[in-house]
Structures are given as structure tokens and as C-alpha cells.
C-alpha positions in Angstrom: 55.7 33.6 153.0 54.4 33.1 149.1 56.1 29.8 149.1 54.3 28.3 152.1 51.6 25.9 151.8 48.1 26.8 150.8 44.9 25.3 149.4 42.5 27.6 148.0 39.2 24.4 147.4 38.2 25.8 143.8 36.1 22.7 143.1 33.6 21.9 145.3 30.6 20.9 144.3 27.5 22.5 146.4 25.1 20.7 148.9 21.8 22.3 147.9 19.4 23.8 151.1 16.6 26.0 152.1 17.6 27.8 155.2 15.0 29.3 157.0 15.3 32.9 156.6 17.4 35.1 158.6 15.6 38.4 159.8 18.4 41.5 158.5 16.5 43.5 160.9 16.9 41.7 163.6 20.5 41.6 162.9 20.6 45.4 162.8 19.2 46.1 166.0 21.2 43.7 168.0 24.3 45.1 166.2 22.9 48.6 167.2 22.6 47.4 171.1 26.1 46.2 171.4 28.4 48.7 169.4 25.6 52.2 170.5 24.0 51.1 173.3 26.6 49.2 175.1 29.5 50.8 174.0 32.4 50.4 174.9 32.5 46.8 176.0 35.9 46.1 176.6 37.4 44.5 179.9 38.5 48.2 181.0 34.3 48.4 180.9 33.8 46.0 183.1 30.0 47.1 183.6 29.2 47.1 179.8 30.7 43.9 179.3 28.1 42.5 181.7 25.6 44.3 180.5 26.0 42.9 177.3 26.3 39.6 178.3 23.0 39.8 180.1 21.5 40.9 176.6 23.0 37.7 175.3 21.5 35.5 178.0 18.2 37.0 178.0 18.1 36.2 174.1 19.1 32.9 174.4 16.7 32.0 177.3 13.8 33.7 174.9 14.6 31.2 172.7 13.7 28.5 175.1 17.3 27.0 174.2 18.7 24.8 177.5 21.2 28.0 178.6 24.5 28.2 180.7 26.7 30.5 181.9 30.5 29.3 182.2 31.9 31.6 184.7 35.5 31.9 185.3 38.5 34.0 187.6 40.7 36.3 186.0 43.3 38.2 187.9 40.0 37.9 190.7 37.7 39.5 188.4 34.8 37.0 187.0 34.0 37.2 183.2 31.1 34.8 182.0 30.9 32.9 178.6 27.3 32.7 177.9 26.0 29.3 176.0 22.5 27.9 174.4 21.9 24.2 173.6 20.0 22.7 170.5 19.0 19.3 169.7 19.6 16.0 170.9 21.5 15.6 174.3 23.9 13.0 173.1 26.5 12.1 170.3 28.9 14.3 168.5 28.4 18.1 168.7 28.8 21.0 166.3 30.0 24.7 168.4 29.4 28.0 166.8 30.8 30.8 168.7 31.5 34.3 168.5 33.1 36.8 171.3 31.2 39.8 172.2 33.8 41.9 173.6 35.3 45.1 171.8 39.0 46.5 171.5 39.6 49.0 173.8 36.7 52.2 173.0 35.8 51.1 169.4 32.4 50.5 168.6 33.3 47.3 167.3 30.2 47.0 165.1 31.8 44.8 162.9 34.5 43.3 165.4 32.3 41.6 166.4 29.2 42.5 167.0 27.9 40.8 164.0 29.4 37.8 164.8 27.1 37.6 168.2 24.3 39.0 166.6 24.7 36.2 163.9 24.1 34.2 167.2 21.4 35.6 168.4 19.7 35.0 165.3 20.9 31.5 164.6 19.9 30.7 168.4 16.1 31.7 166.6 16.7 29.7 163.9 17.8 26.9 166.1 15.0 27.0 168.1 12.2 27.0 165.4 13.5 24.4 163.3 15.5 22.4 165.8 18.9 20.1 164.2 19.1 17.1 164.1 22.3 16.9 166.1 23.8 18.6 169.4 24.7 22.2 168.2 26.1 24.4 171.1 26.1 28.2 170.6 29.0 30.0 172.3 29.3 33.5 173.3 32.8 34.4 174.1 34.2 37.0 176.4 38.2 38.0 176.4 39.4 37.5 173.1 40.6 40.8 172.1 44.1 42.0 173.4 45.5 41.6 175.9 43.9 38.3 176.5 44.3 37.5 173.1 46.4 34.0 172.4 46.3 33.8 176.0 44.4 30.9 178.7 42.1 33.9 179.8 40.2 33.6 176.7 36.9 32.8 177.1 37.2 30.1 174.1 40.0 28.7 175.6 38.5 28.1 178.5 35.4 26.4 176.8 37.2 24.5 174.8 39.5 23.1 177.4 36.4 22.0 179.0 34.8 20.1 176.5 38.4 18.6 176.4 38.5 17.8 180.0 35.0 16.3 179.7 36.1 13.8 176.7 33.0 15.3 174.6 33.6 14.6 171.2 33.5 17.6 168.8 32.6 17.0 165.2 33.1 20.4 164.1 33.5 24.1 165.7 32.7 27.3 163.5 34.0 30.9 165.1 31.8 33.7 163.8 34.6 37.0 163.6 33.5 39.9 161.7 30.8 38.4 159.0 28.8 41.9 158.2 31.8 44.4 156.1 31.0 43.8 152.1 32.1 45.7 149.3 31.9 45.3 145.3 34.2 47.9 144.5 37.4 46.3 142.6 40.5 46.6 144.9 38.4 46.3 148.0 39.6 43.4 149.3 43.7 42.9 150.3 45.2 39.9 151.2 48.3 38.8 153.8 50.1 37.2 150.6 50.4 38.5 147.5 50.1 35.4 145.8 46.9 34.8 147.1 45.9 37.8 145.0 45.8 35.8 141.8 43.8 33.0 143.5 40.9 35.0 144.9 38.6 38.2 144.0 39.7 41.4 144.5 36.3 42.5 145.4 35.4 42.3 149.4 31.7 41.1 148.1 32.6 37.5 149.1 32.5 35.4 153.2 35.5 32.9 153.7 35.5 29.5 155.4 39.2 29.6 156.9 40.7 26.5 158.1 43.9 25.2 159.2 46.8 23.1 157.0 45.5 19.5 157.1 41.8 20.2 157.9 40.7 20.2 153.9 37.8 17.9 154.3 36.1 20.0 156.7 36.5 23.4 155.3 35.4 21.5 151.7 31.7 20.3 153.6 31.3 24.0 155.1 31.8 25.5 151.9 30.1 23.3 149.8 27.2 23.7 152.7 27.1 27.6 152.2 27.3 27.1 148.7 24.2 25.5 148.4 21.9 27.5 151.1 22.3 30.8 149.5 23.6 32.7 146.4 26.5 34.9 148.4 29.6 34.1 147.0 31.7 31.7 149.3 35.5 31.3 148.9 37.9 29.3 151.5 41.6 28.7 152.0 43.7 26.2 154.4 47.0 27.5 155.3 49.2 27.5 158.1 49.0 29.6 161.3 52.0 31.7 160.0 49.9 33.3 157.6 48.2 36.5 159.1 45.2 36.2 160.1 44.5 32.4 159.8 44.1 32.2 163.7 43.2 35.5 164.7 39.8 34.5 166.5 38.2 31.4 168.7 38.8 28.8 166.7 42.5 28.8 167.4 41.6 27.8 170.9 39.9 24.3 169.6 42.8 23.8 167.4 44.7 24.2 170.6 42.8 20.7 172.3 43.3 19.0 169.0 39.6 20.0 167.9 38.1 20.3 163.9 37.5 24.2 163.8 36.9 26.9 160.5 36.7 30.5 161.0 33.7 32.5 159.4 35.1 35.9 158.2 34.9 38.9 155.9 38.7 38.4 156.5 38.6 41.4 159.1 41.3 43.9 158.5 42.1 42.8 155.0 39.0 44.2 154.0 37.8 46.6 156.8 39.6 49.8 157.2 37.5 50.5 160.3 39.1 47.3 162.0 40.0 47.6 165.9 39.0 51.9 165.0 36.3 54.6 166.0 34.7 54.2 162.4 33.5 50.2 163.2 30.2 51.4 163.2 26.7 50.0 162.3 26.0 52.2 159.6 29.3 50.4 157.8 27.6 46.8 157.3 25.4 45.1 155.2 22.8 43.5 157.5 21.0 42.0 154.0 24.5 40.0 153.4 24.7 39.0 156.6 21.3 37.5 157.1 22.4 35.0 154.5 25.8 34.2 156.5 23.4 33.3 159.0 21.2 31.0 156.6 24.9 29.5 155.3 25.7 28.7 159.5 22.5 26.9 159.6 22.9 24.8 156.8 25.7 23.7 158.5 24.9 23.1 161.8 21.6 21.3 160.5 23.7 19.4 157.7 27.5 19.1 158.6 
């Protein structure tokens, strides 16, 4: 595994921004809804998991964002990928999406609760200071096990119908687990230990991931979140058979032959709470996470 490919972008150069701000409050309380109040929201909760997709819609349509819900059959059961549209109607579009469903019982504050709150707040964004191109925000159902990797996913299932549909994609970003931060040395792991030289070994940093081949887009996302805020961005593009590199949504679009990035805190090489009882609010940093958020709007104003 240390000898496989990778490319770590060490020298881009930033795209200077000013993001509106995002509201770390805001952030809190939707993370609070879905990992307190809604908990568990798994598919064995099959009542949660609507619930919470009903908080997701009634967001969105607050927003005054064009909304959708993409409703498909599994095993007879009907699961519902909820979706608000910004900007023009027409040419190439930019997809940010995030799944709302949990693993099993955990809270899954992090996993990945911030990832839809992130939404939620970049659909406000959005709507205030509208982009200048079709951006698509996608709330996923179905991704964790046992759907995961699987055609039940609600990702796959969107992304196989923008590829049906012939839209053209210009870029999709997956929000998984963007609120864990730590500065203590030794808080952040890494799935080779090569990478260990290459990157801080501090968890007090967000990661653009991309796959093998897809260097200029990562290099424009990072160089994008660079320049919106001062958090500290690092990337890497590596093949799928290092862990982790298509652990979330954005596998699906690489599936159709689609540009995608994940948006992480790298998950479980970096939360000890991952897919546990201790993925709680109380464990993020909603002041970090706002500027994710600024970083995701930089991008899907500028990309």
C-alpha cells in the first residue's frame, strides 16, 4: 500500500474570496435536531428517517430554493432524497450533497449530521447571495451499511439520474463528517504510513479528497478554500484502494464517469467516536465548521 500512487497538491496557489458568513449557531442547532432530537435515524427507524427528511425539506423550501423530492423503492419500502436548486436553469451544474442517515443507534453527530447541516446552511447562503451557475444541493438517504457501495444508495440513485438525463456535471462535492477538529499533536492518523510524513499530525485541518487522475479539480477546490477562509486546507488524490478515499457519495458520481471530491475531517482517522454512542454534538467545533461552509460556497459560487 505505501508504494501506490498518491499526490498530496503542496503548491497551490489560493483564489482569494469573501464568503458570506456562515451562522456556527445555526449549525449547532440543526446538528442538535438530527443526532438528539431525531435520534436514531437509521433505516431500522424508519419513522426518524422521515422525520428528518421532512426537517430537511422544510428548510430548503424556507429558503425559497426550487425543491424536490426523488423518491425511490427499496425492498418495497420508499426512501426520499431531498434536493434544493440555485441559480440559473441551464448549463453545467455543481452538486453538493451530504446523507442524513445514521449507522445503526449512533447519534451520528458528526457522521453526518454536520455534513447536512453544512447544507442547510449553504442552502441560506445560496439563497441570499444566489451563484452564478446551476448549484444543486443533495440530501442523501441510504448510504451507511448495509446499503453502503450498493444501487440502494440514495447518491447512486441521483447520480444515475442526472446520467440518464445527459446533464452535464461540472463538479460534485460530498459533505462526510466536516465538524471533528483537534490541535493536539498525534490527533490525526492516516490509512498509510507514508502519508504521515506528507501531512500534519494535528486533526486541526479539512481535506479536499479526490480520485487518481482528477488533480485539476481537487487543485481549484483547494485553492478555492484556501482563499475564502484562514482554516487550514490540505488534499490528496489516490486510488480507491486506499481506505477511505471512497467511503461516502461521491463514489457514486465516480461510478457514471462524473468529476467528484469528498469534503472530510477524514472520518475515522481522526474521530474516535466514528459509527459509536460518543458521536455526539458536544464533540464538534461548530466555529470551524462555519468556515467549511464559507470554503463550499466559494466553490460553488467560483468553481
Amino acid at each position: 500500500m505505501a508504494g501506490c500512487a498518491l499526490v498530496t497538491q503542496p503548491m497551490v496557489k489560493s483564489i482569494a474570496s469573501t464568503p458570506p458568513a456562515a451562522d456556527a449557531a445555526a449549525l449547532e442547532r440543526h446538528v442538535r435536531e438530527f443526532s438528539v432530537t431525531l435520534h436514531p435515524r437509521s433505516f431500522e427507524h424508519y419513522a426518524n428517517l422521515q422525520r428528518a427528511a421532512d426537517y430537511i425539506l422544510a428548510a430548503f423550501i424556507a429558503t425559497g430554493a426550487e425543491t424536490d423530492a426523488q423518491k425511490y423503492d427499496v425492498d418495497g419500502v420508499v426512501y426520499r432524497n431531498l434536493i434544493a436548486r440555485f441559480g440559473p436553469a441551464d448549463g453545467p451544474l455543481i452538486v453538493i450533497g451530504a446523507h442524513y442517515d445514521s449507522a445503526s443507534d449512533t447519534p451520528g453527530a458528526d457522521d453526518n449530521a454536520s455534513g447536512v447541516a453544512g447544507l442547510l446552511e449553504l442552502a441560506r447562503l445560496l439563497a441570499a447571495h444566489p451563484p452564478p451557475q446551476p448549484v444543486e444541493l443533495v440530501a442523501y438517504t441510504l448510504e451507511e451499511p448495509p446499503y453502503f457501495r450498493t444501487g440502494a444508495m440514495g447518491s447512486f440513485r441521483h447520480a444515475r439520474a442526472l446520467s440518464e438525463s445527459k446533464r452535464d456535471v461540472r463538479l460534485m462535492m460530498s459533505l462526510e463528517m466536516i465538524g471533528y477538529f483537534r490541535d493536539e499533536p498525534g490527533s490525526q492518523t492516516f490509512p498509510v504510513k507514508l502519508l504521515g510524513s506528507l501531512y500534519p499530525d494535528a486533526g486541526n485541518f479539512i481535506t479536499v479528497v479526490g480520485r487518481f487522475g482528477g488533480f485539476g479539480d481537487v487543485r481549484r477546490v483547494k485553492a478555492l478554500f484556501r482563499g475564502a477562509t484562514d482554516l487550514p486546507v490540505e488534499s490528496i488524490n489516490a486510488p480507491a484502494t486506499v481506505p477511505g478515499v471512497d467511503f461516502s457519495d461521491h463514489a457514486s458520481y465516480w461510478h457514471f464517469g462524473m468529476p467528484a471530491v469528498m469534503i472530510t475531517d477524514t472520518a475515522f482517522f481522526r474521530n474516535h467516536h466514528y459509527h459509536g454512542a460518543g458521536d455526539t454534538p458536544d464533540t464538534l467545533d461548530y466555529a470551524r465548521m462555519a468556515k467549511v461552509v464559507q470554503a463550499v460556497y466559494a466553490v460553488a459560487r467560483d468553481f
